[in-house]
CHARMM-style PDB file with segment names, atoms N, HN, CA, C and O in Angstrom:
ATOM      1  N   UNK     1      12.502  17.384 -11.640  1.00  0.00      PROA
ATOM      2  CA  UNK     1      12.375  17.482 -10.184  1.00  0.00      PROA
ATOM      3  C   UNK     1      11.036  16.918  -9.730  1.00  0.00      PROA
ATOM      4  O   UNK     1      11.152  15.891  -9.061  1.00  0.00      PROA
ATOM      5  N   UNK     2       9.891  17.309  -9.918  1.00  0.00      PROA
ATOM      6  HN  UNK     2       9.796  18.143 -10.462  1.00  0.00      PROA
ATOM      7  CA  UNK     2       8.711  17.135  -9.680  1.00  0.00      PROA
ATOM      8  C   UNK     2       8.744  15.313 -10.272  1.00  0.00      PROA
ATOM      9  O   UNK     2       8.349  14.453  -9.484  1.00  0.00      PROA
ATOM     10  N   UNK     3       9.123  15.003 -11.342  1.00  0.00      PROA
ATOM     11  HN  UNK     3       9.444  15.701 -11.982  1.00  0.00      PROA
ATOM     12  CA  UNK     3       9.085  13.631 -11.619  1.00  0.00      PROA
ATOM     13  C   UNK     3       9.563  12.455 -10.687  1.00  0.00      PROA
ATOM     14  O   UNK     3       9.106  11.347 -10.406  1.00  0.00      PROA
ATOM     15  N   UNK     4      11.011  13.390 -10.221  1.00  0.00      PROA
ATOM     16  HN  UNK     4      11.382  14.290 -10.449  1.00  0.00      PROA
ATOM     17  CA  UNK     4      11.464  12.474  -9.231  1.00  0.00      PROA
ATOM     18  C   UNK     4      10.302  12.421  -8.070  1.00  0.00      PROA
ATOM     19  O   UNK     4       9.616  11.465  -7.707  1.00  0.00      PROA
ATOM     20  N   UNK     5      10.323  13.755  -7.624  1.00  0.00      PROA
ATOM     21  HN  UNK     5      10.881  14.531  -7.919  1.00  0.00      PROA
ATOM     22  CA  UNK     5       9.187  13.629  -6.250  1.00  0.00      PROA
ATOM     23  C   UNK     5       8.321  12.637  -6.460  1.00  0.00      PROA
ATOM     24  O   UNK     5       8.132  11.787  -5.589  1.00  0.00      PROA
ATOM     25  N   UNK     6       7.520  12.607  -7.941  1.00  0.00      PROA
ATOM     26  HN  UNK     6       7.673  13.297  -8.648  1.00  0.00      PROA
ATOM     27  CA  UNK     6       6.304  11.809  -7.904  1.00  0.00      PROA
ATOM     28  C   UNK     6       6.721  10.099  -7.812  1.00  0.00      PROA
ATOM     29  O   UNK     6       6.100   9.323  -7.085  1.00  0.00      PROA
ATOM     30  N   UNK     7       7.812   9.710  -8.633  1.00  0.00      PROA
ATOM     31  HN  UNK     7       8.316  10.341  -9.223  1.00  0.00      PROA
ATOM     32  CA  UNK     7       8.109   8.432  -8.887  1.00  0.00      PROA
ATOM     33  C   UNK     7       8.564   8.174  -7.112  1.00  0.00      PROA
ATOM     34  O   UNK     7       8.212   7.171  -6.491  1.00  0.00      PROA
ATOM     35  N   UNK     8       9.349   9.235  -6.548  1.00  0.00      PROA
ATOM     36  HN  UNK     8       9.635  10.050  -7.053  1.00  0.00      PROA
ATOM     37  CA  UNK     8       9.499   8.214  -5.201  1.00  0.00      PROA
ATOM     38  C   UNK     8       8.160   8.073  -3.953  1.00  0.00      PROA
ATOM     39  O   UNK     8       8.117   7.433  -2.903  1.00  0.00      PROA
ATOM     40  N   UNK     9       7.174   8.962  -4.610  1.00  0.00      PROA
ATOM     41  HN  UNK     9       7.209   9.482  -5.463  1.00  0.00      PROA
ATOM     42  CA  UNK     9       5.981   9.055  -3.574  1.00  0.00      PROA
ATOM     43  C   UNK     9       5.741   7.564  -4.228  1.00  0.00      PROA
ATOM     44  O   UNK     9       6.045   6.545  -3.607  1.00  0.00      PROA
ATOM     45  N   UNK    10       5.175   7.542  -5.524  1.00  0.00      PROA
ATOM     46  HN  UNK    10       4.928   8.370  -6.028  1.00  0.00      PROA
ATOM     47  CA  UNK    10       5.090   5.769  -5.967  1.00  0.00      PROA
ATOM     48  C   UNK    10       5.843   5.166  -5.082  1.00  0.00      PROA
ATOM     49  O   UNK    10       5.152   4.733  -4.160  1.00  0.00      PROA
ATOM     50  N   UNK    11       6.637   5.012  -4.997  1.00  0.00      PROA
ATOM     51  HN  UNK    11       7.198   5.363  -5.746  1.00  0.00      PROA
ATOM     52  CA  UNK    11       7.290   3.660  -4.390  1.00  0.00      PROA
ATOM     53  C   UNK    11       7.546   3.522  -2.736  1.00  0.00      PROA
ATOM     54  O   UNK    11       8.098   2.580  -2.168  1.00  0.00      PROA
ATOM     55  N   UNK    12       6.916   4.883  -2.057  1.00  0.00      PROA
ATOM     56  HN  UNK    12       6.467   5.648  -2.519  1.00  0.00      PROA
ATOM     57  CA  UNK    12       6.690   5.040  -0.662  1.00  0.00      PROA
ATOM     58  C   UNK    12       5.534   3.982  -0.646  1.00  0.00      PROA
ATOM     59  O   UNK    12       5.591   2.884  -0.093  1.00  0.00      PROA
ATOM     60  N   UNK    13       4.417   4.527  -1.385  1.00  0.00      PROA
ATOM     61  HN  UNK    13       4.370   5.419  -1.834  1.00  0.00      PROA
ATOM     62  CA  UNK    13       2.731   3.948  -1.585  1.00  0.00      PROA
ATOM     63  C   UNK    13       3.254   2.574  -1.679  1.00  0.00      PROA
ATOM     64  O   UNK    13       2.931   1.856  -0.733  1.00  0.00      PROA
ATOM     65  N   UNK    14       4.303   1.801  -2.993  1.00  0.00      PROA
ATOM     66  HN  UNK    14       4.565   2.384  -3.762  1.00  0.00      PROA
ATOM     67  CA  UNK    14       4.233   0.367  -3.214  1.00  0.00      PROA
ATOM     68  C   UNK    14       4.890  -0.354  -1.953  1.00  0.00      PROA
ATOM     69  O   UNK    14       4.517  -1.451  -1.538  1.00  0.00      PROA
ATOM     70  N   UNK    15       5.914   0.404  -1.399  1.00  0.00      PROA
ATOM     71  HN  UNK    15       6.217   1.295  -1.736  1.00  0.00      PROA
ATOM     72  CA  UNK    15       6.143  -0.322  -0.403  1.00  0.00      PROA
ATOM     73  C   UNK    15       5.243  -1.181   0.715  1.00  0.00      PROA
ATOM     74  O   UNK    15       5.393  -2.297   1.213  1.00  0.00      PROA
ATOM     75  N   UNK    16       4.354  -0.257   0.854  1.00  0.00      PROA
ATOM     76  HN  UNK    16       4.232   0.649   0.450  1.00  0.00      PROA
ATOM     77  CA  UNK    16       3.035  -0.064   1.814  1.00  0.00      PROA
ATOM     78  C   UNK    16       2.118  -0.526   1.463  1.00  0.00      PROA
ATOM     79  O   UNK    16       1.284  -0.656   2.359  1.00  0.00      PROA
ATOM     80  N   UNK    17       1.629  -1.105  -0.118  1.00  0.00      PROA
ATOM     81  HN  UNK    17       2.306  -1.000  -0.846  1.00  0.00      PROA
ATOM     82  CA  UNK    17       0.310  -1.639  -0.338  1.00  0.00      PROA
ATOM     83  C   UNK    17       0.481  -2.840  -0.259  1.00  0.00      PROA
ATOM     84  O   UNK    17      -0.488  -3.277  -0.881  1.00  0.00      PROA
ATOM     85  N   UNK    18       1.188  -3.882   0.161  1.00  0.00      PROA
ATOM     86  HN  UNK    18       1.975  -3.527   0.666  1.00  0.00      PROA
ATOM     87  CA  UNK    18       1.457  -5.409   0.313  1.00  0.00      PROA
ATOM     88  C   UNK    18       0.382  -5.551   1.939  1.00  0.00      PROA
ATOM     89  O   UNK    18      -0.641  -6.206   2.138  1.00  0.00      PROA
ATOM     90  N   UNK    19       0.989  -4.842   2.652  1.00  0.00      PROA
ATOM     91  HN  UNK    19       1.820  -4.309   2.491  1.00  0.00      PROA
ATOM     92  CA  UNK    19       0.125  -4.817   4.087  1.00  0.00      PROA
ATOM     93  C   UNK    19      -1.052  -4.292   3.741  1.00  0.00      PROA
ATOM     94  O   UNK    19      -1.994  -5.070   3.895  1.00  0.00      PROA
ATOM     95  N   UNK    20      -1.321  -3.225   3.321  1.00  0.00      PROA
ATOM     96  HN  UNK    20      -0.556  -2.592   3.196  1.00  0.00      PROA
ATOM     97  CA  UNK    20      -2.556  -2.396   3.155  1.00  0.00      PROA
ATOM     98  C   UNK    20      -3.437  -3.472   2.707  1.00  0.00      PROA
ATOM     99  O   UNK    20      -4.589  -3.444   3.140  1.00  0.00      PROA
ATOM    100  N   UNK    21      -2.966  -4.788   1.604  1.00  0.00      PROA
ATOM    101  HN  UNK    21      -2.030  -4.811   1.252  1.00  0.00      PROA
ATOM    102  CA  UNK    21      -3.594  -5.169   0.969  1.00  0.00      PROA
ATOM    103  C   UNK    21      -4.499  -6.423   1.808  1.00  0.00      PROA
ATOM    104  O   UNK    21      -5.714  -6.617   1.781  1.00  0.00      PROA
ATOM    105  N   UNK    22      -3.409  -7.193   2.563  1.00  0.00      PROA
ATOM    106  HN  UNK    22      -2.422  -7.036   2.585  1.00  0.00      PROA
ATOM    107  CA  UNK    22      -3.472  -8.228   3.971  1.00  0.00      PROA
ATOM    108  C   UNK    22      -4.122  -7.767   4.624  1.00  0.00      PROA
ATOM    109  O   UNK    22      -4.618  -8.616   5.366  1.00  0.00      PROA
ATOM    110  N   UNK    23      -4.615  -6.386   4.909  1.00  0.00      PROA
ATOM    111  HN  UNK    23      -4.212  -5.697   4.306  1.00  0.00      PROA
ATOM    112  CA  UNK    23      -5.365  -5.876   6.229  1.00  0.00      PROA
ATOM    113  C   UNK    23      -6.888  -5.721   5.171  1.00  0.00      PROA
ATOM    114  O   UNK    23      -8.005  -5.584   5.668  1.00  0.00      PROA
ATOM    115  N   UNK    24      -6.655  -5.773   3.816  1.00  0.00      PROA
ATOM    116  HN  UNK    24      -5.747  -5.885   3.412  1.00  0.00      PROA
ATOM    117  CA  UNK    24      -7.963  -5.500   3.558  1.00  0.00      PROA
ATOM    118  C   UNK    24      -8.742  -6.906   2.911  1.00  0.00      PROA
ATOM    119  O   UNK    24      -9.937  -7.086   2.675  1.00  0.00      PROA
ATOM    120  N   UNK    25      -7.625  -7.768   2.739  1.00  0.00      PROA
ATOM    121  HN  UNK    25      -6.654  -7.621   2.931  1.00  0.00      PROA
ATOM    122  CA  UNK    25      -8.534  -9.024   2.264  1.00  0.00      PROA
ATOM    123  C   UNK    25      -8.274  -9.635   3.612  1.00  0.00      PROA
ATOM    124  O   UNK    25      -8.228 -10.833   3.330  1.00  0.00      PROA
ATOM    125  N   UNK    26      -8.076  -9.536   4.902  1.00  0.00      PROA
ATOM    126  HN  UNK    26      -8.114  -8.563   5.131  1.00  0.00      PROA
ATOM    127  CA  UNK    26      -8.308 -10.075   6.123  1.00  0.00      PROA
ATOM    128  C   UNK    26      -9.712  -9.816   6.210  1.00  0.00      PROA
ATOM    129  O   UNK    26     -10.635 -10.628   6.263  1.00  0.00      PROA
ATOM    130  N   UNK    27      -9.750  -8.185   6.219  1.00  0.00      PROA
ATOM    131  HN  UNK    27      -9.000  -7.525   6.176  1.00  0.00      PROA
ATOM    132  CA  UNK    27     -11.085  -7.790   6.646  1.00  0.00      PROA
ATOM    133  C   UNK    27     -12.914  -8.580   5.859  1.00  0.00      PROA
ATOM    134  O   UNK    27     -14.018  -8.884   6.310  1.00  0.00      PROA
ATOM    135  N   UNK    28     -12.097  -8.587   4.291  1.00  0.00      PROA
ATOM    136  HN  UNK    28     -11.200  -8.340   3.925  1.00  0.00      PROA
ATOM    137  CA  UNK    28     -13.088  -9.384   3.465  1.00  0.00      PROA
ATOM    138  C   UNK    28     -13.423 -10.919   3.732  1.00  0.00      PROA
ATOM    139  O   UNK    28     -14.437 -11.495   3.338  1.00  0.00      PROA
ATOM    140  N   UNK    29     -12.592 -11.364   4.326  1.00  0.00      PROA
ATOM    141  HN  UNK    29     -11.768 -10.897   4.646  1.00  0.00      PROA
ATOM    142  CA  UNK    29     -12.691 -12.832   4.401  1.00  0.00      PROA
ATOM    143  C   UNK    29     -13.015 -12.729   6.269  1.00  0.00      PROA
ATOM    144  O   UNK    29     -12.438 -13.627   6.883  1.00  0.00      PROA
ATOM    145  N   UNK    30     -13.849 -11.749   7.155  1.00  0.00      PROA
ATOM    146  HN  UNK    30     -14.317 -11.019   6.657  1.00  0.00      PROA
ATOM    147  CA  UNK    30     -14.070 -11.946   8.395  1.00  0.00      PROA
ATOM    148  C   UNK    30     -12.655 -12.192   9.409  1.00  0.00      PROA
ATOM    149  O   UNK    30     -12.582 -12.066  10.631  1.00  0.00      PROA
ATOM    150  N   UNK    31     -11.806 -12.505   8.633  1.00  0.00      PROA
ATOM    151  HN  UNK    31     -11.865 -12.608   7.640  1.00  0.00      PROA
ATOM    152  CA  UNK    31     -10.461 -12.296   9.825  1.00  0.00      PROA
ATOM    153  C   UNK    31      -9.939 -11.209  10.785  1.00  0.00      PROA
ATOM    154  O   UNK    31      -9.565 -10.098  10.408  1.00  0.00      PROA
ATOM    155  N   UNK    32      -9.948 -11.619  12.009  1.00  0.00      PROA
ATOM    156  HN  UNK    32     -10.252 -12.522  12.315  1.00  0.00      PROA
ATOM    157  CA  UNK    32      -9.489 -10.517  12.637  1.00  0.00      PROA
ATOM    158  C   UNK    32      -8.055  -9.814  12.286  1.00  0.00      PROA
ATOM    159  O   UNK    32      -6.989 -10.389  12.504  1.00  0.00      PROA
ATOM    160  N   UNK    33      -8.153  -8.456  11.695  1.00  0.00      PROA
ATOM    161  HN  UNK    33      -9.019  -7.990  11.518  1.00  0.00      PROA
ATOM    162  CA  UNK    33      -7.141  -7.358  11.240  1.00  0.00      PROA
ATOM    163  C   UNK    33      -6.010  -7.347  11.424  1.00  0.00      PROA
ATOM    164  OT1 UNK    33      -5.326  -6.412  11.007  1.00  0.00      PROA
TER     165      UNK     33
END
């Protein structure tokens, strides 16, 4: 039970770190966000 919970919180997070990632190498390279 708890495994499942954890493996689908993973893949809530992976869904979400593609943007997370664009908003943070925008920010590194001076691009507006």
């Amino acid at each position: 039970m708890v495994r499942m919970w954890r493996d689908s919180k993973i893949l809530e997070i992976g869904e979400g770190t593609s943007e997370v990632q664009r908003m943070l190498i925008a920010r590194e390279l001076g691009l507006p966000g």
